[in-house]
PAGU-960726 format. One record per atom (N, C-alpha, C, O): z, x, y; residue in one letter; atom name. Coordinates in pm, whole numbers. Layout:
<sites>
SITE       up     east    north   resn   name
SITE        Z        X        Y      a     CA
...
</sites>
This chain:
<sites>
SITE       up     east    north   resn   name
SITE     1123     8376    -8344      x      N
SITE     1212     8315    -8441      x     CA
SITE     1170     8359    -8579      x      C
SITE     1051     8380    -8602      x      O
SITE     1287     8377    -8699      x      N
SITE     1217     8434    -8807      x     CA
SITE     1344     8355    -8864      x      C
SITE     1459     8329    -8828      x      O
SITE     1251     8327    -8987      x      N
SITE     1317     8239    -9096      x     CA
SITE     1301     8248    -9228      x      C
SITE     1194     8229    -9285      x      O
SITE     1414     8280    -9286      x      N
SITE     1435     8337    -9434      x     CA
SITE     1408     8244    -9504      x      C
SITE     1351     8144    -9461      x      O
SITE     1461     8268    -9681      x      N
SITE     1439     8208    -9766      x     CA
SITE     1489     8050    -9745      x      C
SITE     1603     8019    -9709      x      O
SITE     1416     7987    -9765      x      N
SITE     1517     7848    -9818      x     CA
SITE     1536     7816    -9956      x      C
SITE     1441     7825   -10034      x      O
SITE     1683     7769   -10007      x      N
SITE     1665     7740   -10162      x     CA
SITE     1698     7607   -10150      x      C
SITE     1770     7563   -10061      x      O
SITE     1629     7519   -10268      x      N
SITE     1701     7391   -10277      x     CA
SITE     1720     7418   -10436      x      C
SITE     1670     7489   -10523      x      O
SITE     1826     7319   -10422      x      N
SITE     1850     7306   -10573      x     CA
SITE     1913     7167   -10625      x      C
SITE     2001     7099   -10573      x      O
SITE     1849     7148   -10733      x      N
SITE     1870     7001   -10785      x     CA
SITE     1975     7061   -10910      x      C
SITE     1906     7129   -10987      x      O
SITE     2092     7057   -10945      x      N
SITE     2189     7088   -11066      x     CA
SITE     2221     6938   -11115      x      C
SITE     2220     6834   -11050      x      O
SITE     2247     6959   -11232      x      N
SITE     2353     6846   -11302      x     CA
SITE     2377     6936   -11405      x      C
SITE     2305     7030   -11437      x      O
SITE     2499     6898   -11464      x      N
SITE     2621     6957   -11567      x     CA
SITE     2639     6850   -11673      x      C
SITE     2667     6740   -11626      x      O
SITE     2632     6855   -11776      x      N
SITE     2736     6805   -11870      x     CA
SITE     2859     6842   -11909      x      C
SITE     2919     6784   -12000      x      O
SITE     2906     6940   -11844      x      N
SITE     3036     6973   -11840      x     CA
SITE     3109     6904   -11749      x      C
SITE     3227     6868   -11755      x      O
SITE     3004     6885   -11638      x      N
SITE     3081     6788   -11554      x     CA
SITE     3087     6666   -11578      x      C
SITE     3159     6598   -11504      x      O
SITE     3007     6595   -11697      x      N
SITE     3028     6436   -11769      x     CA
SITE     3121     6459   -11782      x      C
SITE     3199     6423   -11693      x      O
SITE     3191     6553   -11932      x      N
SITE     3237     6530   -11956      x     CA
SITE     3362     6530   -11898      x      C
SITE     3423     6433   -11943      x      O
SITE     3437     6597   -11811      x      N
SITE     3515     6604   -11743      x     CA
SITE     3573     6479   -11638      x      C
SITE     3689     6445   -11614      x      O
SITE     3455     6432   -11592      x      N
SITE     3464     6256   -11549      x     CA
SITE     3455     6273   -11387      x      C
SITE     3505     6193   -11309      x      O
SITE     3366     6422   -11341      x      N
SITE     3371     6395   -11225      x     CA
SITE     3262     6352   -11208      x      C
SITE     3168     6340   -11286      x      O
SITE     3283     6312   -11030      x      N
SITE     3141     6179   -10966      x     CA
SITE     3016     6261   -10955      x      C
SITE     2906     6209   -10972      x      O
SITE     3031     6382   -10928      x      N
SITE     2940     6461   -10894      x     CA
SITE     2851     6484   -11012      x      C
SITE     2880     6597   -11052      x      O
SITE     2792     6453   -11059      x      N
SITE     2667     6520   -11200      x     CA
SITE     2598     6541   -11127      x      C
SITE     2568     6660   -11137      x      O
SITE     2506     6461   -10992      x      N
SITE     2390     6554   -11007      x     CA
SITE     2429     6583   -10828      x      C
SITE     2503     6505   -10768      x      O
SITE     2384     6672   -10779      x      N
SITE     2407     6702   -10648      x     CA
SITE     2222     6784   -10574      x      C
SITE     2112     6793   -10628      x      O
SITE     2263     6820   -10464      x      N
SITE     2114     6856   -10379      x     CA
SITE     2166     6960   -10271      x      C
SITE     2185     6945   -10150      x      O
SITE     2175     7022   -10317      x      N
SITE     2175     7202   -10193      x     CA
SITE     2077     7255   -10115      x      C
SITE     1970     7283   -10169      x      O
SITE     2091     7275   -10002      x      N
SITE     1942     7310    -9918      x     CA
SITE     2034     7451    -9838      x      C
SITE     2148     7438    -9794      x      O
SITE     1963     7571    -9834      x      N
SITE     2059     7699    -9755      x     CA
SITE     1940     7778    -9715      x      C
SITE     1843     7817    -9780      x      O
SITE     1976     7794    -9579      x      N
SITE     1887     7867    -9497      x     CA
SITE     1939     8020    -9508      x      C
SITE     1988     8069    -9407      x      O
SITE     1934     8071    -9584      x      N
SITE     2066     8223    -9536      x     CA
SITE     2028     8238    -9432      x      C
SITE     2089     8149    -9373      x      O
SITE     1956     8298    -9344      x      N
SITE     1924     8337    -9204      x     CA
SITE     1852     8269    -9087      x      C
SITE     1737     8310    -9068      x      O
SITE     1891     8187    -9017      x      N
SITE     1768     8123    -8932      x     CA
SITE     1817     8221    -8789      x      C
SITE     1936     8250    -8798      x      O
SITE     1760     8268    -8683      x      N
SITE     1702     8362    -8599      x     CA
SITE     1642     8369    -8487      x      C
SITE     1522     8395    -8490      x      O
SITE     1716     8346    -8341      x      N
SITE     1609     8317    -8229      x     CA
SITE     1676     8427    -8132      x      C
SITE     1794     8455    -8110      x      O
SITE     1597     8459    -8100      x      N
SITE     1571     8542    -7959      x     CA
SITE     1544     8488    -7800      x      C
SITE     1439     8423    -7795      x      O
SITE     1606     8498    -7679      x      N
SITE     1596     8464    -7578      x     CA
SITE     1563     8596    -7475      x      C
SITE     1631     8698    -7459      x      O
SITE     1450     8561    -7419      x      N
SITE     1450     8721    -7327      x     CA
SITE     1443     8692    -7233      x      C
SITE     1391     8583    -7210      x      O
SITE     1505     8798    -7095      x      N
SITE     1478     8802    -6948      x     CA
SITE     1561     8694    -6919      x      C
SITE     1526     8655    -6807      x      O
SITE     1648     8627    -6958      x      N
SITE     1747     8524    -6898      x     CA
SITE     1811     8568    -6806      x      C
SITE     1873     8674    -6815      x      O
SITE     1807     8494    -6700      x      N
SITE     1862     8537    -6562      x     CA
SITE     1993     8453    -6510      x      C
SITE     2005     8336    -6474      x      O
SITE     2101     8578    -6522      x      N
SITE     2249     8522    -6442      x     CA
SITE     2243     8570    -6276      x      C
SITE     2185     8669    -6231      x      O
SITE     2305     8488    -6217      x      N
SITE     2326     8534    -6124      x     CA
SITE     2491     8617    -6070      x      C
SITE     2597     8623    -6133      x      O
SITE     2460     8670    -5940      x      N
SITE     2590     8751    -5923      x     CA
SITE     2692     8663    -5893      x      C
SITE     2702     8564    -5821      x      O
SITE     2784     8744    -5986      x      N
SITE     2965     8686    -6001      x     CA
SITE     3001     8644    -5810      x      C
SITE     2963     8734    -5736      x      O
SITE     3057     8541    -5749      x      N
SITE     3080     8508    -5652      x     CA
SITE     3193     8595    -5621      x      C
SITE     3197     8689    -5701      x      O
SITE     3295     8598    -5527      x      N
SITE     3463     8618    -5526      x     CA
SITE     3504     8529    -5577      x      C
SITE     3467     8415    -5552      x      O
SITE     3598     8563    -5670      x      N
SITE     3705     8427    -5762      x     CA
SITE     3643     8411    -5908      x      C
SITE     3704     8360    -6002      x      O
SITE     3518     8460    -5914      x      N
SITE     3398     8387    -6024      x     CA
SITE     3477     8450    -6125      x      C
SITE     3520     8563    -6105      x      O
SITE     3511     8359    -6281      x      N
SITE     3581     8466    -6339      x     CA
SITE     3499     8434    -6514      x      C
SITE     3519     8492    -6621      x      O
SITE     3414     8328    -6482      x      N
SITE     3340     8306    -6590      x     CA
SITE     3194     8305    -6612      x      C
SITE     3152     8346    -6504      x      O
SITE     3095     8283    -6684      x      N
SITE     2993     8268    -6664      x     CA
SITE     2926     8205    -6801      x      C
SITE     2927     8275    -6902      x      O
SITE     2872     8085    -6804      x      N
SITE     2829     8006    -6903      x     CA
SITE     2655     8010    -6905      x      C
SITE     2579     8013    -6808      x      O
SITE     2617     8009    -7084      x      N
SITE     2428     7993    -7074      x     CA
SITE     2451     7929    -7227      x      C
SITE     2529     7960    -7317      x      O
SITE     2338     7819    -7214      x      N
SITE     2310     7748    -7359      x     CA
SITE     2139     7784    -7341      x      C
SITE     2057     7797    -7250      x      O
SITE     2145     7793    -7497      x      N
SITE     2005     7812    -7511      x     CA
SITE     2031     7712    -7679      x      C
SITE     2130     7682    -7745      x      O
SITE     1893     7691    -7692      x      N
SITE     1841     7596    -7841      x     CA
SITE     1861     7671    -7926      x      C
SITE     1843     7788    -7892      x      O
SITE     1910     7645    -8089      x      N
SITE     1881     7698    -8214      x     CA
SITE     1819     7587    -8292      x      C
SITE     1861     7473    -8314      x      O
SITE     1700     7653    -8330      x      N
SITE     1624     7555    -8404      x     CA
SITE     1644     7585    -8564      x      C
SITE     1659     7691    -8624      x      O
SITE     1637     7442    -8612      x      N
SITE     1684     7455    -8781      x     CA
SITE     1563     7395    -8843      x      C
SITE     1567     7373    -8964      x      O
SITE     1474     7372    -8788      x      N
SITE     1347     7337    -8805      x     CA
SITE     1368     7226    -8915      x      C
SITE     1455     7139    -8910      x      O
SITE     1250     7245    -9039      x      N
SITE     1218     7172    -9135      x     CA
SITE     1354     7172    -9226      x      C
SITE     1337     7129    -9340      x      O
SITE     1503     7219    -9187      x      N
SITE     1634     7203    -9303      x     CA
SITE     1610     7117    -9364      x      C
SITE     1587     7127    -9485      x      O
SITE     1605     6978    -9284      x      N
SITE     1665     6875    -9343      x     CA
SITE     1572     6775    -9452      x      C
SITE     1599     6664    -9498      x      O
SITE     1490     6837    -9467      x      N
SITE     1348     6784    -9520      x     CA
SITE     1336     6691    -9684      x      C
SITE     1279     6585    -9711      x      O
SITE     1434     6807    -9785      x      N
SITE     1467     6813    -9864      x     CA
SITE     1583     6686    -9917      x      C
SITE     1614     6639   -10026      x      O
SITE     1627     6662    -9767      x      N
SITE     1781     6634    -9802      x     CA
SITE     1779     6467    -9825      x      C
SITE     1695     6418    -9748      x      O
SITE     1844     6367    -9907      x      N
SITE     1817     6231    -9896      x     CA
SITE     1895     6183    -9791      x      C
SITE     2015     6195    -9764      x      O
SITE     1798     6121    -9734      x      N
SITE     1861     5989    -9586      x     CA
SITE     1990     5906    -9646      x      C
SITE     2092     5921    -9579      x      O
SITE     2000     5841    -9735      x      N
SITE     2116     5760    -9767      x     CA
SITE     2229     5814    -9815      x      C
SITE     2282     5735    -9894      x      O
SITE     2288     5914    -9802      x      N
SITE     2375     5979    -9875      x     CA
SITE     2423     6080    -9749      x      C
SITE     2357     6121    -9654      x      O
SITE     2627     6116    -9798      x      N
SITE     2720     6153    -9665      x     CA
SITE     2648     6303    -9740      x      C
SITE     2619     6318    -9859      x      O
SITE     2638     6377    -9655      x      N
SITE     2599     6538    -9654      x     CA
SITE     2743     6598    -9574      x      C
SITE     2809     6547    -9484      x      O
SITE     2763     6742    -9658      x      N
SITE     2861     6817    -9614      x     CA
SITE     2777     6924    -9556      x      C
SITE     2677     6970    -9610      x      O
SITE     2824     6960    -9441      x      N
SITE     2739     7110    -9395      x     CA
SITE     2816     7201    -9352      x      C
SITE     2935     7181    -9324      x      O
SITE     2747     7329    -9341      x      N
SITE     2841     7464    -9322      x     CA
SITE     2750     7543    -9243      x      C
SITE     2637     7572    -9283      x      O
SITE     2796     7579    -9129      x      N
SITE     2700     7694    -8997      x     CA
SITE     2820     7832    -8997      x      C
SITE     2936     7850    -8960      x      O
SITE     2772     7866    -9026      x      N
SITE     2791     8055    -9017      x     CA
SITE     2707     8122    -8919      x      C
SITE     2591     8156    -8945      x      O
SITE     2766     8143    -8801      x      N
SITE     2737     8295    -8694      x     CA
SITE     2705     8391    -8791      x      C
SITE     2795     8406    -8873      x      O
SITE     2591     8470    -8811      x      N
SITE     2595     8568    -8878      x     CA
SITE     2527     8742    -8778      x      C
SITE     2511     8857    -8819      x      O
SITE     2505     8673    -8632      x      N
SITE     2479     8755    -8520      x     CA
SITE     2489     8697    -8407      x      C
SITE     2424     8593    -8398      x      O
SITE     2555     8731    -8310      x      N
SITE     2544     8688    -8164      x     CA
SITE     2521     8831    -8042      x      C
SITE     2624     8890    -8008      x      O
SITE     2447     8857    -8010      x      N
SITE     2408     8990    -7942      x     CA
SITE     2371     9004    -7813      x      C
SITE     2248     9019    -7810      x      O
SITE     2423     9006    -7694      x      N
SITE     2405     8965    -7569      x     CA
SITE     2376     9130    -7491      x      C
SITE     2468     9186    -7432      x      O
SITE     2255     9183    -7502      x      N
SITE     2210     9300    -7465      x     CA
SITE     2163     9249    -7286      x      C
SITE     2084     9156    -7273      x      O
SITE     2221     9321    -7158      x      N
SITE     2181     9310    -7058      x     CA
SITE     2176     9439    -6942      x      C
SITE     2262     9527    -6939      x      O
SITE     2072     9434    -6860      x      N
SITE     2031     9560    -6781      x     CA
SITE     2132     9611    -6677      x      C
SITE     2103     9667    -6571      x      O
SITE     2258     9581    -6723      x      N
SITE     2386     9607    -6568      x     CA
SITE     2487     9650    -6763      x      C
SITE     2463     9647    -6883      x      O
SITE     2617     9690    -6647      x      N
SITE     2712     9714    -6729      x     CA
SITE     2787     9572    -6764      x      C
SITE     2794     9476    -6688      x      O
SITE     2830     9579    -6866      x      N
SITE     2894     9443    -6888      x     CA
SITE     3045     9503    -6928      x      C
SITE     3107     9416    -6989      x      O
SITE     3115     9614    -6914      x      N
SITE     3222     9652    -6988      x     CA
SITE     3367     9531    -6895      x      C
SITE     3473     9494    -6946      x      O
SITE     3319     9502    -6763      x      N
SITE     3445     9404    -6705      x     CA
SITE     3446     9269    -6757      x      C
SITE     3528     9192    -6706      x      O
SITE     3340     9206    -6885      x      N
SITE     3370     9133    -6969      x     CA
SITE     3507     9138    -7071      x      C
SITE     3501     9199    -7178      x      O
SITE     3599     9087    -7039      x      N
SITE     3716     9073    -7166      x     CA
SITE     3730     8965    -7222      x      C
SITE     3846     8923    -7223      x      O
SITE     3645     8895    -7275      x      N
SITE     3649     8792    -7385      x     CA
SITE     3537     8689    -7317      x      C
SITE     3529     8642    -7204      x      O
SITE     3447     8673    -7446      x      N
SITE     3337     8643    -7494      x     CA
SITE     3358     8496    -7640      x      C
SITE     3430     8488    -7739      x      O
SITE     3263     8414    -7583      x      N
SITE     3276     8285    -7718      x     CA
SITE     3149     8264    -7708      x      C
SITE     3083     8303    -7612      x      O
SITE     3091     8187    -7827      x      N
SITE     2984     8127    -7877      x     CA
SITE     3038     8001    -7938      x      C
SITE     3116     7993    -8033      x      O
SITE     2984     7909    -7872      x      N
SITE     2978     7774    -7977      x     CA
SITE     2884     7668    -7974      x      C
SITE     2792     7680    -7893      x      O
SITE     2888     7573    -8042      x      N
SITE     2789     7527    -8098      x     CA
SITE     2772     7354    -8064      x      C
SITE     2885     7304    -8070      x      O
SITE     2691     7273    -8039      x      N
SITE     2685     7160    -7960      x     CA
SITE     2570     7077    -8078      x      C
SITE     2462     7128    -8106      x      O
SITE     2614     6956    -8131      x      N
SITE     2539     6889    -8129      x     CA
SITE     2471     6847    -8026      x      C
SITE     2526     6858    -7917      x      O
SITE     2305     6774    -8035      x      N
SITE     2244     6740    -7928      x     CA
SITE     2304     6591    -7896      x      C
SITE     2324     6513    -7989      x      O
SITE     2326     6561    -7790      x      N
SITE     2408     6453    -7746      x     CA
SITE     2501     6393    -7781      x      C
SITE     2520     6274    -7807      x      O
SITE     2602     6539    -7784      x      N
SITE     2741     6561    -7748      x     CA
SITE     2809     6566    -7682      x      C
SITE     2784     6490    -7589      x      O
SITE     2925     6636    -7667      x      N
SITE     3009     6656    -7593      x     CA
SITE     3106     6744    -7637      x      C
SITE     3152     6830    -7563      x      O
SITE     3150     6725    -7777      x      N
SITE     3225     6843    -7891      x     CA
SITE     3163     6959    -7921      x      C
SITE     3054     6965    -7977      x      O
SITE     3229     7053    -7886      x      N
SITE     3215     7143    -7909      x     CA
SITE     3264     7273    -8015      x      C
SITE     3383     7280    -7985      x      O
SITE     3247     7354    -8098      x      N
SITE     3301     7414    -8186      x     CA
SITE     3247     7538    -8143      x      C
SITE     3130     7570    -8120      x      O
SITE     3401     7631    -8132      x      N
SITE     3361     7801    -8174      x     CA
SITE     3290     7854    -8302      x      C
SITE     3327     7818    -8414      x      O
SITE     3200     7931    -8284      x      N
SITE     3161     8020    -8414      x     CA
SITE     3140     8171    -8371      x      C
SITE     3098     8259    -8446      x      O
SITE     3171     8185    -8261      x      N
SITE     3188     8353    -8231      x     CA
SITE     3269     8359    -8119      x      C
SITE     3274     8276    -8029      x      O
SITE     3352     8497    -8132      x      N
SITE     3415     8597    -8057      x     CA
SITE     3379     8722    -8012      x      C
SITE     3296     8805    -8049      x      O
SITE     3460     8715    -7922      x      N
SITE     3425     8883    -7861      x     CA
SITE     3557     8884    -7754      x      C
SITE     3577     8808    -7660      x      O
SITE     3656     9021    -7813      x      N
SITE     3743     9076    -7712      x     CA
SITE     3736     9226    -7685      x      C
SITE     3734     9315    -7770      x      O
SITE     3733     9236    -7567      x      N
SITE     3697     9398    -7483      x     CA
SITE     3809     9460    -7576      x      C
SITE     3902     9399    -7628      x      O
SITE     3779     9591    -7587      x      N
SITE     3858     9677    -7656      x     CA
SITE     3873     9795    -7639      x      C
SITE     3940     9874    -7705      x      O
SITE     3775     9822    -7496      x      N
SITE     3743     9962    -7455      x     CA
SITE     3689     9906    -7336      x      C
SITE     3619     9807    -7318      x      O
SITE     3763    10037    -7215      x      N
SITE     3684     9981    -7073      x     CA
SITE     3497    10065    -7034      x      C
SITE     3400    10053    -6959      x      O
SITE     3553    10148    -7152      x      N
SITE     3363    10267    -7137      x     CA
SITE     3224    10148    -7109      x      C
SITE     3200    10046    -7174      x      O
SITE     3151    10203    -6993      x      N
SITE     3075    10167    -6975      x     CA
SITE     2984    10088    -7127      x      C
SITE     2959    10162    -7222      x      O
SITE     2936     9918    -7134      x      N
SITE     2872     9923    -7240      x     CA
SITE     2735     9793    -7169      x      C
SITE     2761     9728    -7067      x      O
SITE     2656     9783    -7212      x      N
SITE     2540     9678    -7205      x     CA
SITE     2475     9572    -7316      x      C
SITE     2373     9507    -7334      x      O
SITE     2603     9598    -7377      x      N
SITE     2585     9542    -7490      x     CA
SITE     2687     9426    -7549      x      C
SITE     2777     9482    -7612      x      O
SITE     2699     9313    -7548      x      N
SITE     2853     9242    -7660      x     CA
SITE     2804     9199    -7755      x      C
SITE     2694     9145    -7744      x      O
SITE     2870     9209    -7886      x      N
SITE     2874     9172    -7950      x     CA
SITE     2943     9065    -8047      x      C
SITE     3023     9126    -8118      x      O
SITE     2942     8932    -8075      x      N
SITE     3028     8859    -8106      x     CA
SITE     3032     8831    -8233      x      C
SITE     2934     8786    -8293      x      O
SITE     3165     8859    -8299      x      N
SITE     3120     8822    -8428      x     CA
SITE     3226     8665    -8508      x      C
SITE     3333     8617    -8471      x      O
SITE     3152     8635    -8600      x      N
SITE     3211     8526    -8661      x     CA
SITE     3344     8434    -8665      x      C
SITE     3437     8448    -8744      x      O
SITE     3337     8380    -8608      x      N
SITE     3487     8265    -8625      x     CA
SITE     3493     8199    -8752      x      C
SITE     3584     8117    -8759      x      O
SITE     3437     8210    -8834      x      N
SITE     3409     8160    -9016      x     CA
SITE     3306     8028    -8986      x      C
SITE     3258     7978    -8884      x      O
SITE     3299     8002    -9121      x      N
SITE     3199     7842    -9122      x     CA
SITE     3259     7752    -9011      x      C
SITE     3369     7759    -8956      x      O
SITE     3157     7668    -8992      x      N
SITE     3199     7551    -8924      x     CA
SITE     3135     7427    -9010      x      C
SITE     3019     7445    -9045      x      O
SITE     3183     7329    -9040      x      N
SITE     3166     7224    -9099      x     CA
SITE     3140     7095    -8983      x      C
SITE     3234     7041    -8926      x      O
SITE     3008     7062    -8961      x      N
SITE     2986     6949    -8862      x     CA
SITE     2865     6840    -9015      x      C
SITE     2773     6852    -9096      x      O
SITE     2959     6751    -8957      x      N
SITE     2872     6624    -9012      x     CA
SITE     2757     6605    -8934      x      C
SITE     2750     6589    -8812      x      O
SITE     2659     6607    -9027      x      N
SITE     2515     6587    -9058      x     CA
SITE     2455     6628    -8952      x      C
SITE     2393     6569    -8864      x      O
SITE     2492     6780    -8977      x      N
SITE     2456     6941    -8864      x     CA
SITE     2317     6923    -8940      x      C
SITE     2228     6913    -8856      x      O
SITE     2271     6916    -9060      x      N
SITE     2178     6908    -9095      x     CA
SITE     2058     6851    -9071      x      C
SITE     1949     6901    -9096      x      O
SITE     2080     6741    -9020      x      N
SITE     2001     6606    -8973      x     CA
SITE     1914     6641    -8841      x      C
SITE     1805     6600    -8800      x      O
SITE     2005     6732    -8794      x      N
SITE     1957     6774    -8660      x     CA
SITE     1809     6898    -8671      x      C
SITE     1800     6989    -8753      x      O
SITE     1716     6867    -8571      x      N
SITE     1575     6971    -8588      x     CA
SITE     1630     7092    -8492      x      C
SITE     1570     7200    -8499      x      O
SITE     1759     7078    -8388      x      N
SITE     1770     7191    -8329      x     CA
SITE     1915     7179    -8295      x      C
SITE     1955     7064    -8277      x      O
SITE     2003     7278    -8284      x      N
SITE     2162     7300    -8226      x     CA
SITE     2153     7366    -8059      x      C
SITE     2051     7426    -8024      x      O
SITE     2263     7349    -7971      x      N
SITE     2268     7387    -7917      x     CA
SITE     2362     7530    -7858      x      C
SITE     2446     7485    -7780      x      O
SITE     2371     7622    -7865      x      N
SITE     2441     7737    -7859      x     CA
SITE     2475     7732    -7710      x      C
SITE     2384     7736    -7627      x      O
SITE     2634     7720    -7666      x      N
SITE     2658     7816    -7562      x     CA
SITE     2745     7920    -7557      x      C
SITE     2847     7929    -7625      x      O
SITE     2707     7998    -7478      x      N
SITE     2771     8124    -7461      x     CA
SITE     2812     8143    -7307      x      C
SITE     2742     8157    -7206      x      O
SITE     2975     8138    -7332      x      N
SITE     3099     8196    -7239      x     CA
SITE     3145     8315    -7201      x      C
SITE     3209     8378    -7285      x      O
SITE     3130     8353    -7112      x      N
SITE     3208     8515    -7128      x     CA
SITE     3244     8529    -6982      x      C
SITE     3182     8490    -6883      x      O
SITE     3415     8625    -6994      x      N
SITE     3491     8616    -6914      x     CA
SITE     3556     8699    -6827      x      C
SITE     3456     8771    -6829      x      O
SITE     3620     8751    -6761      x      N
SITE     3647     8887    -6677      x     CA
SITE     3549     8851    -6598      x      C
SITE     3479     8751    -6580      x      O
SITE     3572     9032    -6523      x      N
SITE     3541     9089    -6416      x     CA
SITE     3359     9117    -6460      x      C
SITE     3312     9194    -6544      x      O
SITE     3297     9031    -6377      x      N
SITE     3109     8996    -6413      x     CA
SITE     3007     9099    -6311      x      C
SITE     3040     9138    -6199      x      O
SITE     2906     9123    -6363      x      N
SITE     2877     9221    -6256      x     CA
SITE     2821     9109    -6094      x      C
SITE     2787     8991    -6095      x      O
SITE     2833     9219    -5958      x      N
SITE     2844     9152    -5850      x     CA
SITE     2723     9162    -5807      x      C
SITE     2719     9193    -5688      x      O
SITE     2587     9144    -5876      x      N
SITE     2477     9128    -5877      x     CA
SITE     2392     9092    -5948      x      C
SITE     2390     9134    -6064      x      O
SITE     2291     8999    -5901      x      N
SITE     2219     8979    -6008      x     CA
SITE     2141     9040    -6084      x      C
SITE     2066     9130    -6046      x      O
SITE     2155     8980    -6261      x      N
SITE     2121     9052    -6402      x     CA
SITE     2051     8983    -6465      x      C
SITE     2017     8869    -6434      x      O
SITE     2005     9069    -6605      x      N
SITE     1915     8965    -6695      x     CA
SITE     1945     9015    -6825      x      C
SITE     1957     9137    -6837      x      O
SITE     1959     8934    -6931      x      N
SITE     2008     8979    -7030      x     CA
SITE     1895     8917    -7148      x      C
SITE     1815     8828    -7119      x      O
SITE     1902     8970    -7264      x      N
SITE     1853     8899    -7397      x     CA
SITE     2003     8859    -7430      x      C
SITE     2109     8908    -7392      x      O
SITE     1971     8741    -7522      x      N
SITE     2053     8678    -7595      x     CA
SITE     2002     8675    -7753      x      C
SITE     1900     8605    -7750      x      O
SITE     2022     8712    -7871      x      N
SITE     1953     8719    -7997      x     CA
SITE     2097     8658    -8100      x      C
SITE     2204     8713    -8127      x      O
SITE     2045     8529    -8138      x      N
SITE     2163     8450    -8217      x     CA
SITE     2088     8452    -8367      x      C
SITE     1966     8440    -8363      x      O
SITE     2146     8465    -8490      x      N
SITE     2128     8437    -8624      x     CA
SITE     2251     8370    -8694      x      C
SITE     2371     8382    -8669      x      O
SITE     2196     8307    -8774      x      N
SITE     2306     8189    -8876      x     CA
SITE     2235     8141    -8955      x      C
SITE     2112     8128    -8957      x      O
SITE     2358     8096    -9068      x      N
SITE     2334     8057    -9189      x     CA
SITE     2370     7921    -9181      x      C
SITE     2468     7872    -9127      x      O
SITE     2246     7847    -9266      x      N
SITE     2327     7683    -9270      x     CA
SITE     2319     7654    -9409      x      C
SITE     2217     7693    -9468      x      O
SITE     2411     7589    -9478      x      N
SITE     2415     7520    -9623      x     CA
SITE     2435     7395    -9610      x      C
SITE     2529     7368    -9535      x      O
SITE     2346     7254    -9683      x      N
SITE     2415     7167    -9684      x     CA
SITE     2434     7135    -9846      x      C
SITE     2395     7212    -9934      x      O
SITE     2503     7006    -9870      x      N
SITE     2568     7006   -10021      x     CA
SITE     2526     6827    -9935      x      C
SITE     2539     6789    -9819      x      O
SITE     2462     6743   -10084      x      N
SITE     2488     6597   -10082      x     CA
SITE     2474     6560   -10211      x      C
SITE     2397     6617   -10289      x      O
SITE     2559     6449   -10244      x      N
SITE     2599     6418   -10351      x     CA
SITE     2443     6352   -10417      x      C
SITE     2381     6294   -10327      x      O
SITE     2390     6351   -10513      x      N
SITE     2239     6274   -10550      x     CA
SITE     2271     6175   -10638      x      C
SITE     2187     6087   -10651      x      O
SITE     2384     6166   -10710      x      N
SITE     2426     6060   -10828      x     CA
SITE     2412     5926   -10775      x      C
SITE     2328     5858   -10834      x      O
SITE     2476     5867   -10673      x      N
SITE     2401     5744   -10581      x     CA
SITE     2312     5684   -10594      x      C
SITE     2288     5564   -10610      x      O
SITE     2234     5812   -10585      x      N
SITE     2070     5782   -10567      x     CA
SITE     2003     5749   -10699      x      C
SITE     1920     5662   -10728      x      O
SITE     2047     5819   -10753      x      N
SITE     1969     5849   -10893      x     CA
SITE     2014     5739   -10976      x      C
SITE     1934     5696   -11060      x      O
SITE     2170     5668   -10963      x      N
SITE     2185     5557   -11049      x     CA
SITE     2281     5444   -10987      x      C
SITE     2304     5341   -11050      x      O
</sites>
């Protein structure tokens, strides 16, 4: 796992006094990149009929929320910024591929990646890319997300093992004026 910069930032405006909005002082916490790797994950072979094949693995957001104040509504934003499903068989009878994202003791689920076949050439590789931000209330709060990954078609008819390598961005935004007065 590799983990980029974090920024926090404490702003207030007097432009924004004067203007009369609620917001003067606010609290930003942004991970640009958080980063995990899964290796040797083992699917097994596609049955007759089998036309899908599902794997969740953890994304950890570690220390995000550290910064952030407990009493106050937080807005958050998760950005796919890699989803990379490299495996030792051909995967080209895959035609559509999702990634999404699970709070821990959930049940809702949200897309943040795609993938549609576009070529039948042999490949070992998918790649999924971004469905835009996703906005989950107090995604932040959480020490880890859960990622699963769907993918669909014709699967190979033996058993495989693949890496899975996910990266994303998280921002949260909470209001601090509350707090402060």
């Amino acid at each position: 796992m590799r983990t980029t910069s974090f920024r926090i930032l404490l702003l207030s405006s007097i432009a924004m006094l004067a203007t009369g909005c609620e917001s003067l002082f606010f609290i930003e916490a942004e991970a640009e990149e958080i980063c995990k790797t899964e290796r040797d994950l083992s699917f097994p072979a596609a049955l007759p009929l089998t036309v899908n094949v599902e794997r969740s693995i953890t994304f950890p957001l570690g220390d995000f929320s550290d910064p952030l104040p407990e009493d106050t509504d937080i807005e958050t934003e998760l950005r796919l910024r890699l989803f990379e499903v490299t495996a030792d068989t051909d995967l080209s009878g895959v035609e559509r591929a999702n990634v999404s994202v699970r709070l821990p003791g959930s049940n809702d689920t949200h897309v943040i990646g795609e993938y549609t076949r576009t070529s039948t050439a042999p490949t070992r590789t998918l790649q999924l890319t971004s469905t835009g931000p996703v906005d989950l209330m107090d995604l932040a709060r959480q020490p880890e997300l859960e990622f699963i990954f769907d993918a669909r078609g014709t699967l190979p008819s033996e058993d495989w093992t693949a890496s899975l390598r996910a990266c994303a961005g998280v921002k949260a935004h909470a209001n601090y004026f509350d707090l402060v007065f």
